[in-house]
C-alpha positions, 0 to 999 in steps of 0.5 A: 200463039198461046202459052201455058201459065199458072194464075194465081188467085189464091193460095189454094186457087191457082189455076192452069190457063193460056195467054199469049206468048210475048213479043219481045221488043229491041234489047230483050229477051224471049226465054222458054222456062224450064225450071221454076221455084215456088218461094215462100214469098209467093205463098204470103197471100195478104201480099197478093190479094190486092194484085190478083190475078197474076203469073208469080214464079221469080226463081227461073231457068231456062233457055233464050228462045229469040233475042231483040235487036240490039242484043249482043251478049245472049244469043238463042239457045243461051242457058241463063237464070235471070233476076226478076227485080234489078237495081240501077246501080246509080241512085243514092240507095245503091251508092252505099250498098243498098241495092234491094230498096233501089226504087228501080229494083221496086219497079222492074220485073219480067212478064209474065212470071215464071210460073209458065212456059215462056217470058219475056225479060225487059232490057233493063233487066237483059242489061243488068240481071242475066247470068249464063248457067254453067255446063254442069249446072242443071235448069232446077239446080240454076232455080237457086241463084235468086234465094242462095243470093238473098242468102249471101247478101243476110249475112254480108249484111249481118258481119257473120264472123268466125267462132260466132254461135249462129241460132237459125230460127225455121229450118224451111228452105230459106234456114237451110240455105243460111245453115249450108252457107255458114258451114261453107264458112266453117265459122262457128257452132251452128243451131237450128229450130224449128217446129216440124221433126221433118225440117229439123232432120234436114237441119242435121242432114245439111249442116246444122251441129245441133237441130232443137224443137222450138219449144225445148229451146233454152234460148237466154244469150246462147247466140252471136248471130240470130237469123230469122227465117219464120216470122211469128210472134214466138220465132221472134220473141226467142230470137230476143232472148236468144241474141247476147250482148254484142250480137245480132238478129237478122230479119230474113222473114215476112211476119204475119199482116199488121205484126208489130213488135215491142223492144225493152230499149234500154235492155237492147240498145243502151248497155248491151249493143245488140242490132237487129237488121232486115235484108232483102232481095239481092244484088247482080253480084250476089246473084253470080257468087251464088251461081259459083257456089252452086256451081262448085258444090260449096252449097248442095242445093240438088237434094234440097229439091223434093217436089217437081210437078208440072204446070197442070199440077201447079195447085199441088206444088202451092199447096205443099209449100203454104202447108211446110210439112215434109218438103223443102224446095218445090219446083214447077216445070212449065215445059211438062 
């Protein structure tokens, strides 16, 4: 039997083609996806090219069709999001909190992407990232658990404190998510840029205290936390100039292919102990906490979504994504 996928190819190549549905083995998972989420990531394409063609599509939900034997905790007709990577929780990397750079987390996916109408989730995964989706939490709103936890885990990292001034640079999905998290918090003044008027008065609608063009940002020491959410060489030359003494940048976007940096260290690291962090992926319990915030309405992440398309129009959905233009969150529905 035949399934329904979108193939990547390119950015503006993204095609609707069938393959066949997976057979699942002991200890996994067959799951009809009804909701999926276009990421930013998916849209780096020097970080595809290499891998192409293949089924992207990482922020899922959806509804467990058959489980393999061996299964207990899932049963079919189960509602769940899934991480696509899964840490083993054992090696020297996840001992000390560094779960995301886990080399089992590096290896594990499921297959063959969210981008279709059914996959198959490995044991591995089955053992360590499945989350059952809350009653009143619907399939597209469970599509936030993966970025919302990407989110949880930056600014654990990055010791976001009370009173703290907070600068995030890109108010695209990733700046929102951050933005609505911190005013969750009720920590601080909150500052957005970015240089889209659309993104910036979504910036306001979901949080931030002030919403400032990139350009007209008078950024010299006016941040205790920066939070990177774009990467060009401009977002990261303010978030420099942005960061006081004793505060922080944090890395939460790709750059650009080849993107190298130059730092003034004793500016930075000798007399006024800035650090600049990176934070990437998420762990298990990232994941839960940001299905509890979503499910509690701590994070509004329904009226974040301003696109839905089915896998036939998948082109349109990449398209609105790479472009960055008036939307936020795009969200592919295999089943239509």
């Amino acid at each position: 039997m035949n399934m329904r996928v979108g193939m990547y190819y390119s950015n503006n190549d993204v095609r609707t083609e069938e393959m066949p549905m997976p057979e699942i083995g002991p200890g996994e998972l067959l799951v009809r996806i009804m909701a999926s989420g276009v990421c930013g990531t998916d849209v780096v394409e020097w970080y595809r090219r290499d891998k192409v063609p293949l089924v992207l599509g990482h922020e899922i939900a959806g509804e467990i069709i058959e489980a393999g034997k061996g299964v207990t905790k899932y049963k079919a007709g189960d509602r769940i999001s899934a991480s696509h990577h899964v840490p083993c929780g054992e090696c020297r990397y996840c001992l000390v909190d560094h779960h995301s750079v886990c080399d089992t987390l590096r290896r594990t996916k499921f297959y063959p992407g969210g981008f279709s109408e059914f996959l198959r989730l490995p044991a591995i995964n089955v053992e360590k990232g499945v989350y059952k989706i809350p009653h009143d939490v619907s399939f597209e709103e469970a599509t936030f658990t993966e970025p919302l936890a990407c989110v949880i885990r930056g600014q654990r990292l990055a010791g976001y404190k009370k009173d703290q001034r907070l600068l995030v640079i890109g108010s695209g999905i990733s700046g929102l998510l951050h933005i609505q998290l911190a005013k969750s918090k009720g920590f601080g003044k909150i500052t957005a840029t970015d240089i889209n008027d659309y993104r910036l008065k979504q910036a306001l609608r979901f949080g931030a205290d002030e919403a400032i063009h990139a350009k007209g940002l008078k950024a010299a020491k006016t941040a205790d936390l920066v939070i990177l959410c774009a990467g060009t060489r401009s977002a990261f030359e303010q978030a420099l100039k942005a960061v006081d003494r004793g505060g922080t940048i944090l890395v939460f976007a790709s750059a650009e292919e080849g993107f190298e940096l130059t730092l003034p260290v004793n500016e930075f690291f000798w007399r006024n102990e800035v650090t600049i962090l990176s934070s990437y992926a998420a762990n298990p319990k990232e994941h839960l906490h940001a299905l509890e915030l979503i499910k509690d309405r701590k994070v509004n992440v329904k009226d974040m979504i301003t696109h839905r398309f089915g896998l036939s129009d998948i082109q349109k959905g990449f398209n609105l994504t790479a472009e960055a233009r008036e939307s936020i969150k795009v969200i592919i529905e295999p089943q239509k």
